[in-house]
N, C-alpha and C positions, 0 to 999 in steps of 0.2 A: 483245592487244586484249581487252575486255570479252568473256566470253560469257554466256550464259545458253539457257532454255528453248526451245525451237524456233529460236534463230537457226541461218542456215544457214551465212551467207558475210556478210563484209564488200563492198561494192561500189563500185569508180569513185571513188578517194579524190581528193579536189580541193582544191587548193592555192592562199590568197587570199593568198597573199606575207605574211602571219602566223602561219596555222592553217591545219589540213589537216582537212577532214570527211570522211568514209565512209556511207556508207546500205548496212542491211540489206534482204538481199534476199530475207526470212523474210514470208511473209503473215499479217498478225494482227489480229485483227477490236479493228478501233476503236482501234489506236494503232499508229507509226510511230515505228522508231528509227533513231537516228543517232550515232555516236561524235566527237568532235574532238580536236585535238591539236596544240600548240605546238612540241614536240619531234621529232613521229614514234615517242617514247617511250612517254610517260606518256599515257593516253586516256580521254578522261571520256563516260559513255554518259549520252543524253540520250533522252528522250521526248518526242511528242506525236500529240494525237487530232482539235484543232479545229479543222478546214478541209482535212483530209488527205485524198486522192482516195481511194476504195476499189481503183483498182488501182495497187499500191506499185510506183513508177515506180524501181526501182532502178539498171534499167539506163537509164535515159533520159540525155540531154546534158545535162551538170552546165554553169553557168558561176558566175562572180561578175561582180557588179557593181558594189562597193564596200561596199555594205550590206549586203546579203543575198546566199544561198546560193539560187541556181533550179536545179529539172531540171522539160524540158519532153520531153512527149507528143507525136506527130502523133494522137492519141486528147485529143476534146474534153471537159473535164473532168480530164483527167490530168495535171495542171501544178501546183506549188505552188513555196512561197520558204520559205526559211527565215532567218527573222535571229539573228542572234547579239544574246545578252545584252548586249554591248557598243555595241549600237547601236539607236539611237528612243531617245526622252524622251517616255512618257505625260502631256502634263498635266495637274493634278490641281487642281480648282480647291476654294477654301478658301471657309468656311461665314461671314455676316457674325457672327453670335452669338459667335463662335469668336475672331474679331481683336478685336470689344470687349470681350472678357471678358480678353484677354490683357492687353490694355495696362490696362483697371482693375484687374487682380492687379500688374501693374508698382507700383501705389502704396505696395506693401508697407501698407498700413489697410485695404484690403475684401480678404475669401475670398471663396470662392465662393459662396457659402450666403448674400452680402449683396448678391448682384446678383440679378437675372434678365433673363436674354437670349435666352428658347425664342422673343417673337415675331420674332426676326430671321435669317430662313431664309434669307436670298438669297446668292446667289452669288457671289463674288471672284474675281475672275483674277489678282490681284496687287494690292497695295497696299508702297510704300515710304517707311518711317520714315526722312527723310535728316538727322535732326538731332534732339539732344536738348532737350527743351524738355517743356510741361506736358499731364499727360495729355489734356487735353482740345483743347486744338489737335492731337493725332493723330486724335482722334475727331471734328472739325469736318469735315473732307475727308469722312468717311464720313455722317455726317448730310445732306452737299449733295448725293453719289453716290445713299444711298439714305434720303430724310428720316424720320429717326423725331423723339421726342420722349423726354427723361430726364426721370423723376418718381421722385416717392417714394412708396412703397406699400408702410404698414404699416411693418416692419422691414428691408425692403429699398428697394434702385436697381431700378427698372423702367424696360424700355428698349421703348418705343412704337414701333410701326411707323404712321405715317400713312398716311389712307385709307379706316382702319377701319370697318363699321358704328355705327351709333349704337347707342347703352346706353341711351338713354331720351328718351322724348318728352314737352316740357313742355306743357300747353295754355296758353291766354291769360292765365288766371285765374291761374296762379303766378311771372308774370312780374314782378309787379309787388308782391314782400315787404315787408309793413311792422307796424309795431308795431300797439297796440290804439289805436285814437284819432288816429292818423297818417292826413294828409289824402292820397288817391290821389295816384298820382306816376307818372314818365314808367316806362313797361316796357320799353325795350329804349332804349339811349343808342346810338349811333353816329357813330366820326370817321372822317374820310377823310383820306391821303396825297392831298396834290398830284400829280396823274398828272406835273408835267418832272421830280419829284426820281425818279422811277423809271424803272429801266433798259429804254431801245427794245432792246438787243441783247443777250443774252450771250453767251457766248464759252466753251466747256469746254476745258480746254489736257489732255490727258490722256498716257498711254502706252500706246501704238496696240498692239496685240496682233498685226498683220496687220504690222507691220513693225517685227518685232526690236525692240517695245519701245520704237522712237524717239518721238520727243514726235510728237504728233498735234492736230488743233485741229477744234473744231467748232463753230456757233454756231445759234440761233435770234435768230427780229428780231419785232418786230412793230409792224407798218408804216401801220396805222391812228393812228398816236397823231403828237402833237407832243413828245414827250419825245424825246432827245438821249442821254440817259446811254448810254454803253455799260460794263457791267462782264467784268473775265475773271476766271474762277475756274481757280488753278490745283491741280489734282486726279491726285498721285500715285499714279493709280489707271489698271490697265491695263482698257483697256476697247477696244472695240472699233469703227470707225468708225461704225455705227447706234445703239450702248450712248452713246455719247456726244453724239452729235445728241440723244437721247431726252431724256438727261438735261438738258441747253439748253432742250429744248423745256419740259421739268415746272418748270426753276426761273424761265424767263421765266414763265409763267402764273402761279406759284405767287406769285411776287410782285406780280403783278396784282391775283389775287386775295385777297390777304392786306393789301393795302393799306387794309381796315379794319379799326378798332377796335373791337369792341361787349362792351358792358356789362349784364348783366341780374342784378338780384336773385332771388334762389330762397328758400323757407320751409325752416327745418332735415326737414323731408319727402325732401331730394336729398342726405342728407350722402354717401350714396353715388358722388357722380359725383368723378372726379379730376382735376387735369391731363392734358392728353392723351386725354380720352375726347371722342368726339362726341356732340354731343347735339342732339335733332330740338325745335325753337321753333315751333309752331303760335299764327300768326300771321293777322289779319285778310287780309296780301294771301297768305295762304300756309304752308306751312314753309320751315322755313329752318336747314340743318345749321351747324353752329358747331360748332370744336376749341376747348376749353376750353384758356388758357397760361396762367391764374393765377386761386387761390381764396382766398378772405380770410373769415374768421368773425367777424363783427359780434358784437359784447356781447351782446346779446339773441337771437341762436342763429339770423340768417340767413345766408343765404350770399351773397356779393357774389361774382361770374363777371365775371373778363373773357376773351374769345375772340378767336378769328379763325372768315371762313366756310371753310366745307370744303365741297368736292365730291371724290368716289372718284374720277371719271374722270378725273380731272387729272393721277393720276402714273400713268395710260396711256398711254404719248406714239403716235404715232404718227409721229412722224421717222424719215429713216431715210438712213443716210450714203451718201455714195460711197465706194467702193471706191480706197484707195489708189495714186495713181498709180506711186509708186516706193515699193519696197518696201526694207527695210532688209538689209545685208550677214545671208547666211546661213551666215556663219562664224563662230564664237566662239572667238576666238585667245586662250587661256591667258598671262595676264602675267608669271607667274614672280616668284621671288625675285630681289632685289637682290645681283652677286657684286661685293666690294669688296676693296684692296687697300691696305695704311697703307705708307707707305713709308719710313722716314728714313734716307735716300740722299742721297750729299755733292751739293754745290752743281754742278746741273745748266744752271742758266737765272738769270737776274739775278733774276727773281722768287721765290727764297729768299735773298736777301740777308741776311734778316734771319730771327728763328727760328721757324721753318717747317719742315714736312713734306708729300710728298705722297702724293695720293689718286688711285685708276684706281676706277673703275666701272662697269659691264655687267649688262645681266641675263643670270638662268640660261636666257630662254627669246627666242625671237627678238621676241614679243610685250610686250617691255619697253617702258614708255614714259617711263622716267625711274627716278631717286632721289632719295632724302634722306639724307646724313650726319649723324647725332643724335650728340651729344656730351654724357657725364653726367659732371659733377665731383665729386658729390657720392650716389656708390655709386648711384645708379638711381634716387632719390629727383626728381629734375627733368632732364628732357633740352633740348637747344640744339640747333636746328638749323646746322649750319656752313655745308655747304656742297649746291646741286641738280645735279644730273646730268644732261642730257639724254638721250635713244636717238641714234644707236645705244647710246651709251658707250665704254668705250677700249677696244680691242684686248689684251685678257690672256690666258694660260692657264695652262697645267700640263705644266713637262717631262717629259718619259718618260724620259731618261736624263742624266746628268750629265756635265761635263768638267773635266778637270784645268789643273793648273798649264800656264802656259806665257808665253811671253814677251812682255811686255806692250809691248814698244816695238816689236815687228814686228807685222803682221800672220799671224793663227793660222791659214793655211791646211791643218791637219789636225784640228783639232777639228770634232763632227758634232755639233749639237744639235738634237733633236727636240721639238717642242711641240704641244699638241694646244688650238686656243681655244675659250674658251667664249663668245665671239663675237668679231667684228670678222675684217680682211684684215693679211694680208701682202705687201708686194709689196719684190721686189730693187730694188737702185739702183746707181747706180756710185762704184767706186771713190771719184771723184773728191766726188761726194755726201756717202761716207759720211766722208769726211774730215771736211767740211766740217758732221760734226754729223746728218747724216738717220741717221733707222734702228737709235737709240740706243734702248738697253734697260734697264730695271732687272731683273735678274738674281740669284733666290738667295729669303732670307728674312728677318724682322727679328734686325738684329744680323749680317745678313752679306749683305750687298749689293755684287753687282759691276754694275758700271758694264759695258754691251758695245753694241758695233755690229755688223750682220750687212750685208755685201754681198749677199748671195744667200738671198731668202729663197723656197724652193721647196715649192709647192703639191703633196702626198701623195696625200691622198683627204680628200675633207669639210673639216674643219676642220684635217687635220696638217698640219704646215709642218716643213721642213730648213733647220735654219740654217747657214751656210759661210762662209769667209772672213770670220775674228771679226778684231775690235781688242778686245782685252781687257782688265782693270782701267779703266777713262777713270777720269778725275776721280779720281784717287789711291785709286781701289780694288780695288789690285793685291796687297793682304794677303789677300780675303777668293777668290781663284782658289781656293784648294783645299779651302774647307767646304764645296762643293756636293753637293746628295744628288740622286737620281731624287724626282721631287715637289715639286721647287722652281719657284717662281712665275716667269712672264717676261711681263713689262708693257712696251709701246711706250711709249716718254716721249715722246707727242706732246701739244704745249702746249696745240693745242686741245681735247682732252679727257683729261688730265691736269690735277687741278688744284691749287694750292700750299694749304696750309691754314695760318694764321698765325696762331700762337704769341705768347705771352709768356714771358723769360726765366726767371721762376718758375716755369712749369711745367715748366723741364725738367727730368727723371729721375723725373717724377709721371704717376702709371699712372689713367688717365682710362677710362672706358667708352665703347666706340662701337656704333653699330647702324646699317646700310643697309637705308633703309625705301623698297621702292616706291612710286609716284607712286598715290595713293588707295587703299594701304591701312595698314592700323593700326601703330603700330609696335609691336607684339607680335607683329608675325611675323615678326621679324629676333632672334636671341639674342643677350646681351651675348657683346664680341670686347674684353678688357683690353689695352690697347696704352700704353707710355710712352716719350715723345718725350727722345730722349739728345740732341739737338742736332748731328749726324751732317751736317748743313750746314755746321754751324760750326766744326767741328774742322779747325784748320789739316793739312796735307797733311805726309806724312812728306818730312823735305831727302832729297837724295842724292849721292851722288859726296863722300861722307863719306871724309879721308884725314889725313895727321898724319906728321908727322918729329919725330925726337929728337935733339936737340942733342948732337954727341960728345963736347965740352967739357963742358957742364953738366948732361944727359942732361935739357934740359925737354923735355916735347913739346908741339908747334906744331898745331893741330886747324882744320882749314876744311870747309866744306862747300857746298854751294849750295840754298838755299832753294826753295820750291814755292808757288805761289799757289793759292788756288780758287775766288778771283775772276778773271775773265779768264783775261792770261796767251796770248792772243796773242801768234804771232811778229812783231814789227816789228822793223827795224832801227834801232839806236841808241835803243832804247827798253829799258827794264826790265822786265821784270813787276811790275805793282801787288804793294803789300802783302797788302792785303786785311785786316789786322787794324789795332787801334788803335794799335798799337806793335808793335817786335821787340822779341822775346823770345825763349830756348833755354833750355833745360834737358838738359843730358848728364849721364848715369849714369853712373858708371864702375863694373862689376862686377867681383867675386871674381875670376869664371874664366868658364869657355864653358858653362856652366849657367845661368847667367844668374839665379841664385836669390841673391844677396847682391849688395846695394847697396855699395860701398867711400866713395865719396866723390858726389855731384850738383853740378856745376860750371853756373853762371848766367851768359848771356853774352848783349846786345844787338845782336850781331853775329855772324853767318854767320862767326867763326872763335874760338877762345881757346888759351891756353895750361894746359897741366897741370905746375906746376912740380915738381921733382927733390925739392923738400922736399914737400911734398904725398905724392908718389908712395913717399917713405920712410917717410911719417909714416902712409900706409895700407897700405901691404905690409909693410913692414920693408927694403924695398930699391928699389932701381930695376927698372923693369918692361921686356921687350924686347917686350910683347903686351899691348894693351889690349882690355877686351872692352866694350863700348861701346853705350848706348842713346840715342839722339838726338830731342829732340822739340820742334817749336814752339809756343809758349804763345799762349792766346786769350785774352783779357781774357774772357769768355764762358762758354765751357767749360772752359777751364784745356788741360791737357796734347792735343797733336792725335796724329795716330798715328806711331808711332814707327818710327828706321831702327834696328835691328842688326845691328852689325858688328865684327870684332876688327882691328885693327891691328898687324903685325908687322916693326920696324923695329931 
């Protein structure tokens, strides 16, 4: 463990079921140490001095209480906590100057050097950009939050804060600008809004800071008028249940108060004044503050103003909210990546009839709320959405160990398969269930998928399961028993959340991009996974009970077999097994030797038997043969060859 200077003893090491701390028991003017440690190994020394008791409570009662570390005193004053770095979120609120200056560098045309944003000091608790679109609808939400005004000045964007003092006071006498010889004229014009086109209520829809961020609503009214309008403004901005009455209140008023127009002419004496400044009108009944919104320069060098009136104390509000009744979840559950699985696995359910593969998906975290299967045909340049996922998602994992060969027409009650998920259950079933199809597995990886069923699926710890009592190869994929490695994948093929993805015959053997993108967010957070669909549905099943006699007389031999469907295929009586293809077809090899590396002769037959005749068999040996060595396979209009039986014959 650490040492150093005057330490004496480590003390009273405490264990929060992660980390283990210790406190020294060293007296040391104006700091306090402490060691931690994940291992009981490796220990990392830690200091601090701000709110530390003067008498180092070392030997005092440690506990935890999920957050933080306490040791307490029966001596007042003597008590402190200590949290770990791993826990509290300070937050830290953003500068408004700071978000408009962001998003106008967004425009890639202004630097910095061509704005100015020092008048806009205020505070931010959060603002959210939920869609792309023009920089100034970002910036609108922030002008209603806190109203400024954008002008030009000089060589830059200047960003006004409304409210401001006046910059100049005009008296009477300049009100009213006119040429030489020009007869007096009106000094100050004024129009007025219809008080029904303007809004009795508004309404701020905000994002409540007092409840996780949930939408929040506030409104101001004002109840003297016969106006009707109500508007809502809705403002991605977190604020806080009084921050947002406030705001209701300043933009009901504001638009009260803005509801005129006025007009006044100035002598080029004011070329100083800009948009967005206030200016004081001394007037027969008065002054009168006016925002200047637009200046126009007359031919002969006056200045035509138009404004609104301005009062500072207006965006003082004085509202002030209630307090939240229900506050929002004080958990934030991690969504996790999307875990997916491509499958091309022979025909399991009538819904791959046609060419097709399937799909399992899960998240990596229990706070999944879905997926998306993106499909790019064209190297990454445009993706398709295929197919959505719901949560939970399917029940998959990851073997821990592998099994062998074994005999596919019993049941395998000594094979042990262990699996660990990465979500979803397992549960046993019976016998008589799993006959009947429950509890069926995709088993293995692409290019070697066994088909299996587990009777007994038993619960470990957490997520491990024991599987027992298999039926192995289903669905004719009793070849691929002995490629299994530790690390191979096992998916429940339940058809509720498995699901078929369909194909066209041209793509099969063409290697396509896939990506499993969670439910809201990007899909750049999923890596390309190159997958190509072999048509693995469609491949007729290998015959069997492959056999043959030779004629003593004529030495032909006579070859039968019995076909396999992977449609159906139900036991009925006096029924057959469907086809399942367009036609019969075979194709027998006949090979060299029991190598099985030369081809001798390929015999074509539309029927489950054919003949190898005596001249054939001389014209590819040089004699008659007492042992054939034999490959057998049925033909797809589709995929061509399905998987094949070999076997030698010796007669």
């Amino acid at each position: 463990m650490p040492t150093g200077t005057g330490f004496t003893s480590w003390r009273n090491p405490t264990w929060n079921g992660t980390t283990l701390i210790a406190f020294n028991a060293g007296q040391y003017a104006n700091t306090y140490w402490w060691v931690t440690s994940t291992d009981g190994v490796s220990w990392e020394l830690k200091s601090g001095s701000v709110g530390q008791p003067n008498n180092r409570p070392s030997t005092f009662k440690k506990g935890w209480n999920g957050s933080a570390w306490g040791s307490f005193s029966h001596g007042v004053g003597q008590s402190f906590l200590i949290t770990p770095e791993t826990f509290g979120i300070t937050p830290q609120k953003s500068v408004l100057s700071a978000i408009v200056a962001a998003e106008c560098l967004q425009s890639g045309l202004l630097t910095s050097g061509d704005i100015d944003v020092t008048a806009l000091t205020q505070s931010v608790r959060g603002y959210r950009v939920g869609s792309i679109g023009a920089i100034r609808a970002a910036l609108e939400p922030l002008q209603a939050a806190w109203p400024f005004d954008v002008v030009p000045h000089g060589y830059k964007i200047r960003f006004v804060v409304r409210g401001g003092a006046s910059v100049v006071t005009i008296p009477a006498a300049d009100l009213d600008a006119r040429g030489e010889g020009d007869a007096p004229g009106v000094q100050i014009t004024t129009s007025r809004e219809m008080d029904s086109q303007l809004p009795r209520r508004v309404t701020v829809q905000h994002l409540d800071y007092d409840r996780e961020h949930n939408a929040g609503t506030q409104y101001a009214e004002r109840l003297n008028t016969a106006a009707i309008n109500a508007l809502v403004l809705d403002l991605p901005i977190v604020l806080t249940a009084t921050e947002a009455a406030g705001k209701a209140e300043v933009l009901l008023y504001l638009y009260w108060l803005e509801r005129y127009d006025v007009s006044v002419t100035l002598p080029p004496t004011y070329n100083q004044v800009e948009p967005g400044d206030v200016v004081t009108l001394v007037t027969p009944k008065g002054n009168v503050s006016l925002r200047l919104t637009a200046i126009h320069y007359t031919s002969d060098g006056r200045i035509a103003c138009q404004a609104k009136y301005a009062r500072a104390a207006i965006y003082t509000p004085t509202a002030v909210g209630a307090s939240p009744a229900v506050s929002g979840a004080t958990t934030i559950t991690p969504v996790g990546a999307s875990e997916y699985v491509l499958m091309d696995v022979p025909m399991v359910s009538s819904a791959q009839s046609g060419p097709s593969f399937l799909v399992a998906m899960t998240g990596a975290l229990v706070g999944w709320r879905g997926g998306v299967l993106m499909q790019s045909t064209d190297a990454g340049s445009t993706w398709a959405s295929l197919q959505d996922f719901g949560p939970p998602g399917a029940s998959l994992g990851t073997c821990t160990n592998s099994i062998g060969v074994a005999e596919h027409r019993l049941i395998d009650n000594a094979s042990v398969l262990n699996v660990t998920l990465t979500q979803g259950e397992l549960f046993s079933v019976t016998q008589l269930a799993m006959l009947g199809e429950a509890n069926h597995f995709a088993y293995g990886a692409d290019g070697r998928w066994e088909i299996i069923a587990a009777q007994d699926c038993t619960l470990v710890s957490g997520t491990s399961y024991v599987l027992q009592n298999l039926l192995r190869g289903r669905f004719g994929s009793e070849w691929a028993m002995g490629l299994h490695a530790v690390g191979d994948a096992l998916v429940l093929l339940d058809t509720a959340d498995v699901a078929a993805i369909t194909m066209s015959s041209g793509s099969i053997g063409l290697s396509y991009l896939y990506r499993g993108v969670t439910v809201d967010r990007d899909i750049g957070t999923d890596a390309n996974r190159a997958f190509a669909y072999q048509g693995v549905n469609l491949k007729p099943l290998a015959p069997v009970a492959l056999t043959g006699n030779r004629d003593p007389s004529s030495n032909d031999w006579s070859l039968s077999w019995i076909r396999r469907t992977r449609d159906g295929g139900e036991w009925r009586d006096y029924v057959d097994a469907s086809l399942g293809e367009a036609s019969e077809s075979y194709a027998i090899d006949v090979y060299a030797d029991g190598s099985y590396a030369t081809v001798k002769r390929t015999i074509s037959a539309t029927v489950p038997s054919c003949v190898y005749t005596s001249i054939d068999l001389v014209s590819d040996f040089g004699a008659n043969q007492a042992t054939l060595y034999l490959q057998l396979t049925q033909i797809s209009a589709t995929v061509g060859r399905g998987y094949p039986l070999t076997a030698s014959i010796t007669r």
